[in-house]
N, C-alpha and C positions, 0 to 999 in steps of 0.2 A: 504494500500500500504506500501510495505517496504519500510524505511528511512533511506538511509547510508550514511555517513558521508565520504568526502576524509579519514579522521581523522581515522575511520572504516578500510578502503583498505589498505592505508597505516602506519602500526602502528611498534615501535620500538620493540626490542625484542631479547632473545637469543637461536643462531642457536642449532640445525642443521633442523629443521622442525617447522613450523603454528601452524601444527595438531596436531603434535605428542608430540614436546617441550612445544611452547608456550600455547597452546590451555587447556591439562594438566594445568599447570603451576597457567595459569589462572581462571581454574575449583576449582582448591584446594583452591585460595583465594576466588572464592565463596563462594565456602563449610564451610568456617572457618566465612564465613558474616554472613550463613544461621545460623551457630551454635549460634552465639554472638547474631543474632536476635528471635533465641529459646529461649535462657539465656542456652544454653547449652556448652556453650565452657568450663567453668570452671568446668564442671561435665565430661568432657570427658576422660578416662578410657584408654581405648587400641585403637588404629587406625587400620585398615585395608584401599588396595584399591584395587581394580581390576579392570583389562584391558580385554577387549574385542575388537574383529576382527582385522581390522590391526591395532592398537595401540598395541596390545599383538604381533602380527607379524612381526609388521618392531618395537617394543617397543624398545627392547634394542640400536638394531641401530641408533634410532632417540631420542637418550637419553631422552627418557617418565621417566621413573624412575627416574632419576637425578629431570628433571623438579619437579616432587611430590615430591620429597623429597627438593629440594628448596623451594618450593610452603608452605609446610608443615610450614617452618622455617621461613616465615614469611619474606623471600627475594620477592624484584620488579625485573623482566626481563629487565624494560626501565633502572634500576638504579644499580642492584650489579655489581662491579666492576668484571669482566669474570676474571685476574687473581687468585679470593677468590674462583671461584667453584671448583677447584680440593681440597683444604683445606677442603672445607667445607663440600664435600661429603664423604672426607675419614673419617671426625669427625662421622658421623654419622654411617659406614661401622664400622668402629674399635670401637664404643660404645654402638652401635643398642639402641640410643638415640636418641630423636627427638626433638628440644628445639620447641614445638609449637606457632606456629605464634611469636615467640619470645621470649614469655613471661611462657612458662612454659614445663620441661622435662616430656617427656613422653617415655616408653621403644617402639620403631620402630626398630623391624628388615626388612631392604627391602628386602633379598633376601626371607623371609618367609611372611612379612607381603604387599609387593605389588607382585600380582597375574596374571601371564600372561596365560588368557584363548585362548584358542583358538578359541572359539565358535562367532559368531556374531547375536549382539543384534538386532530386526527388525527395527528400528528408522535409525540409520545410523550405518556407519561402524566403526567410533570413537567412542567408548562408555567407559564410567569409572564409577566406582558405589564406594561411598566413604562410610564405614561402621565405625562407633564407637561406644563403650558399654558405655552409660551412667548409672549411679547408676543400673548397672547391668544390663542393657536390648537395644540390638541392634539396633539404628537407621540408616537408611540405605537412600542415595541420587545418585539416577544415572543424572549423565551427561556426552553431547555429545559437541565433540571436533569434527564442521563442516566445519572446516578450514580456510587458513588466519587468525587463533588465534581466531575466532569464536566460542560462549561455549553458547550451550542452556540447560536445565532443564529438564529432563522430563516432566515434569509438562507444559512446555508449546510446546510440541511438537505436530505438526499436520501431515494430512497425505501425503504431500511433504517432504521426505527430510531433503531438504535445503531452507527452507522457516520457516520465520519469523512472527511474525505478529505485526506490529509496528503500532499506530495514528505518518503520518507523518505530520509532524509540516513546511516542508518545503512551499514555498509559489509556487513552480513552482515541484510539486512532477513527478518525472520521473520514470515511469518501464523499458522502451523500447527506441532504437532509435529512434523510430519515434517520442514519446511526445518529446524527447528532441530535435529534429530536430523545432517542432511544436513551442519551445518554442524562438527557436533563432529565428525564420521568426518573432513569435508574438512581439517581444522583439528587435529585429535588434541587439542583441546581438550573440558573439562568445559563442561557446560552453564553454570557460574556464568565461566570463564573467554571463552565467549563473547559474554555480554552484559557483562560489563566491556569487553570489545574496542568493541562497540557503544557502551555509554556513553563512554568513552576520547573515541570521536569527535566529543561534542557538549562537553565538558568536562573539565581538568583534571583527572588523576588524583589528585590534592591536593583539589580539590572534591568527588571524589565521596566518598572518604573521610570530609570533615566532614560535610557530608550526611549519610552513614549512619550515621555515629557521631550527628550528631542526632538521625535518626531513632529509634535504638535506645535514645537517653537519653530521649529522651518516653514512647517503651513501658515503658521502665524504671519513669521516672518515676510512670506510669500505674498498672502493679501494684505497686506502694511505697505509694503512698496507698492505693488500694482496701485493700489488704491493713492499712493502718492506720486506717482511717474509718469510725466504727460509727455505726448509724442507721439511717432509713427513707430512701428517695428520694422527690423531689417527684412531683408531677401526682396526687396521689388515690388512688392503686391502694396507696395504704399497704405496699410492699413492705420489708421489712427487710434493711438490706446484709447477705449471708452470707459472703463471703470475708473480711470483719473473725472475727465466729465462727469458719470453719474453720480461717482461721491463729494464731489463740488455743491452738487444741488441737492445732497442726503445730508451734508454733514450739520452739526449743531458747531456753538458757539464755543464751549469749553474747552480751554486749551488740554494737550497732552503733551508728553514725552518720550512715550516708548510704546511701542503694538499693546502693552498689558493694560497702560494706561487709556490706549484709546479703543479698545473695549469698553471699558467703564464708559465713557462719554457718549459711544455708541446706547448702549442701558438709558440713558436718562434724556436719548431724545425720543420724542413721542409720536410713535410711527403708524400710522394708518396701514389700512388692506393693499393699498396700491404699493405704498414705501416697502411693505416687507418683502413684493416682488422683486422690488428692483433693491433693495438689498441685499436681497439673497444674489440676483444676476451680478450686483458688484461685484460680491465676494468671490463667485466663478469665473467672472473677466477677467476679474486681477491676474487670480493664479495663472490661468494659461497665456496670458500676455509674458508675465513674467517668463512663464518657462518656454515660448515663440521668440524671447530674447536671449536663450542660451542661461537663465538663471536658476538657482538653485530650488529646484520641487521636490517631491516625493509622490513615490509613481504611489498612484491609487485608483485601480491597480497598476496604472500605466502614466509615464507621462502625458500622453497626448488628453488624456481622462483624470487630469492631474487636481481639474477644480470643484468636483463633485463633491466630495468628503468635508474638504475644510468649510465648502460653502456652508453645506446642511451642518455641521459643528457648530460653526460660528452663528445660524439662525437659530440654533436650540440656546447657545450661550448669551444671544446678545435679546433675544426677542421670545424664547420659550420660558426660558427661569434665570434670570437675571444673579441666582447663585448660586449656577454650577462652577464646579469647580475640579481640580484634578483628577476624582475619581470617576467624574462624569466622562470626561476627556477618554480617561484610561477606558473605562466599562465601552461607548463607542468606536474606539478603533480596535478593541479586541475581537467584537461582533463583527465588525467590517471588514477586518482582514478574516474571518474566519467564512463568512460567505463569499468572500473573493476565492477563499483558495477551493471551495466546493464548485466553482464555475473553470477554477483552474483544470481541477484533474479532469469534471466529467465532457467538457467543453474545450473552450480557447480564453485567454485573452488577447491571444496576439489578433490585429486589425488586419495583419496580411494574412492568416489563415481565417478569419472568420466578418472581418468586417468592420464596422464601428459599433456593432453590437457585440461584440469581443470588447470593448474598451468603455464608453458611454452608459451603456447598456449594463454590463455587470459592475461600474464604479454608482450607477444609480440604484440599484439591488445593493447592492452594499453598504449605502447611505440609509436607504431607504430602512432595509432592515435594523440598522443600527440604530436610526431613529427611534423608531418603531419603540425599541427595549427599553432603551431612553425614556420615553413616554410612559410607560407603564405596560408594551405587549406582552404578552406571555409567549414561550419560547415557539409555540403555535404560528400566534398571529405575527412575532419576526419574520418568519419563513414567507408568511400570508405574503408580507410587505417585500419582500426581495422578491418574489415571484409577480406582484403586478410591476413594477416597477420592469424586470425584465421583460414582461410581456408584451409593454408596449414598444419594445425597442427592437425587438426580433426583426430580422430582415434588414436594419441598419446598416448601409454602406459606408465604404471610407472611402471619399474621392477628391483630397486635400489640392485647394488649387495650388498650379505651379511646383506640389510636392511639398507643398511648407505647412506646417501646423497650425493653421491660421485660420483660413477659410475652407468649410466650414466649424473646422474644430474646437476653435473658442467659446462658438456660441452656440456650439452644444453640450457644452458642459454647464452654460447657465440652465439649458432645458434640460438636462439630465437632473440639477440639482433640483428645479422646481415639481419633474415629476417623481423624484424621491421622496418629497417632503406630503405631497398628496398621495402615492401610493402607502407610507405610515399611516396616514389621519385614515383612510381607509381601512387599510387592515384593523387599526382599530377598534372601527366599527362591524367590524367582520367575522363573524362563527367560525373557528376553522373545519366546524363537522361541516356546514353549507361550499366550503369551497373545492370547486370541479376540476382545478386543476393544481397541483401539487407542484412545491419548489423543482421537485427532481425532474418533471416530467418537462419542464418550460425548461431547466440547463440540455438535458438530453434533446430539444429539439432544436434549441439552439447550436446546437454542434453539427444537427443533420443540418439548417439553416447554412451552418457556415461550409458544407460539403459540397452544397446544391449552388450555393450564390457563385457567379462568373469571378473570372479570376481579376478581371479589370477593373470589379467593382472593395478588391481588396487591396488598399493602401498601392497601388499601384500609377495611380495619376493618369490613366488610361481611360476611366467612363467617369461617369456622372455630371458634375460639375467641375471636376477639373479638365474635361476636354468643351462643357460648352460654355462657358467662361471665355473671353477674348482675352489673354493677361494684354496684349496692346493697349486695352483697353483701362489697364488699371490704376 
């Protein structure tokens, strides 16, 4: 059975995509493990890497290249400072030098030495093959970037996919909603008090705590900026930040100091039925602005679906109960990451195998459901709320103009967040003996979903609106 960690779902990292930034990113620090565990690093010669299906597709757009070439240089995604990447990438463009893993130059041109095929590899649609000439003779390592920052091997790949093969160490291991249904009746615990049992086992309760208070301060951090950052985003599509604009004409008078402080101030303006939409859409623009700029997010589950979770957090904290507080934070992203990873095994999250219903779609079940617990569901009516919330997303394409995380992807994470928030209030009110279709039943057809849908309409920049779009036009 696969074993995923909250820790897993939710992981820190820099934008603009899982798959295509982080996922890279993290491949090449692989690659640089596998070598130093050859004893080959110090024998390494020339680099090469190549890109296949859509990482070579939507590659540029989803700055793939940038990632390998940070990756290469022996930078962390959770830790370079996002102001040093433009520096750092022109050092390399203007000297077609690669200072590898840190510790020693190597001549790297990317515009010749990283390869954007067209062709797609059988395994998945993420594929990268890292090639270096040691003491003269080519050794060569494909791997697969299967989203949410997820990086498997060749070597250990099997014939799903997006399946793993993990010894799970957990003491109450979940595939499905139903085990985990199974395990709150056996246990008279809540869904969020289950998967803390689970994590408990791998780590320090003290650890998991700072964790999630990390996590939640990068989200924080995340809509704090967008919400303070005015301007266009890079890559051409001339797009103008709007969560600067809409919280221009949301905010109250109260000064602050710091995201913690302007929380509080948020609290004490007094917001109508209209305000709380476009609050809640703030706090989803921001984040994926921020991460469209190459800034620090946390995929949830994925970057390009990176603004879903904070947004619904931040609606419960700032406009549901004005005094949650850590535990609440914590008890939410335990539930969140734990229905993310039941979409993981039985489905996709990656956008180039399943869609933007891989990404949107289960970051809004994830919200949704978290909410839900938040609120008062019973570990029942969670499931109730992940399951509408994914239902109405099924069939969801990803057809990002120009290949960049922008259009449409920004502004469907403010509609991902708003229909999480009403698929909760829902389940809510919901029997779950009256309901006809089951959490497990909506992941399992979403997977046929993401089998049946055309490959062009997968993160590919080949249909939808990224071919009837004019970019001349933009």
């Amino acid at each position: 059975m696969e074993c995923i960690s909250v820790f897993d779902m939710l992981k820190i990292g820099i934008g603009p995509s899982s798959s295509h930034t982080l996922g890279p990113w993290r491949a090449t620090q692989r690659w640089i493990k596998e070598l130093k565990d050859q004893n080959n690093f110090d024998k390494v010669e020339t680099i090469t890497v190549d890109l296949y299906g859509s990482l070579s597709l939507t590659g540029k757009g989803h700055a793939t290249d940038y990632a390998i070439m940070l990756g290469l240089s022996g930078e962390n995604p959770e830790t370079i400072p996002t102001e040093a990447i433009p520096s750092l990438i022109s050092e390399i463009n203007n000297t077609n030098t690669v200072c590898f893993n840190a510790e020693k130059n190597i001549t790297f041109n990317p515009k010749t030495d990283i390869i954007f095929n067209r062709k797609f590899l059988p395994f998945h649609a993420n594929a990268l093959q890292f090639s270096a000439t040691v003491n003269g003779k080519k050794i060569k390592s494909i791997y697969y970037s299967i989203g949410g920052g997820f990086v498997v091997q060749e070597a250990r790949k099997i014939s799903e996919a997006n399946k793993i093969i993990f010894y799970c160490t957990f003491p109450y291991p979940i595939e499905t909603g139903t085990d985990l249904l199974q395990y709150c009746k056996q246990l008279n615990k809540s869904i969020s008090e289950v998967v803390l049992e689970n994590e408990k086992s791998i780590r320090p309760i003290e650890t998991i705590d700072f964790e999630l208070q990390r996590i939640w301060n990068t989200m924080l951090e995340c809509i704090y900026t967008g919400c303070h950052t005015e301007g266009y985003l890079p890559g051409g599509l001339n797009v103008r930040r709007r969560a600067f604009d809409t919280y221009q004409t949301l905010k109250g008078n109260s000064p602050y100091n710091s995201p913690q402080e302007w929380i509080k101030t948020i609290r004490k303006t007094k917001v109508k039925f209209r305000q709380i939409l476009k609050w809640v859409s703030c706090f989803a623009l921001s984040v994926n602005e921020v991460n469209a700029s190459l800034g620090r997010v946390v995929t949830a589950p994925t970057n390009g679906s990176a603004g879903v979770i904070p947004a619904v957090l931040m609606y419960y904290m700032v406009i549901e109960n004005h005094k949650a507080n850590f535990n609440h934070i914590k008890q939410f992203l335990l539930v969140s990451g734990e229905i993310g990873s039941i979409f993981k095994k039985g489905a996709t999250i990656s956008a180039a195998m399943g869609g933007c219903q891989a990404e949107i779609g289960v970051s809004s079940a994830m919200a949704a459901a978290a909410l839900c617990e938040l609120m008062g569901g019973t570990p029942e009516q969670v499931l109730v709320a992940a399951e509408i919330a994914m239902e109405h997303h099924l069939g969801l394409t990803c057809d990002p103009i120009g290949g960049l995380v922008q259009i449409p992807c920004i502004e469907r994470n403010a509609m991902g967040a708003i229909k999480a928030i009403n698929a909760a209030e829902m389940a809510l009110d919901t029997d779950p003996k009256n309901v006809k279709v089951p959490l497990d039943k909506v992941v399992a057809t979403m997977w046929e979903t993401a089998k049946d849908m055309n490959t062009k309409y997968k993160e590919t920049s080949k249909g939808g609106l990224a071919v009837s779009v004019n970019l001349s036009d933009c």
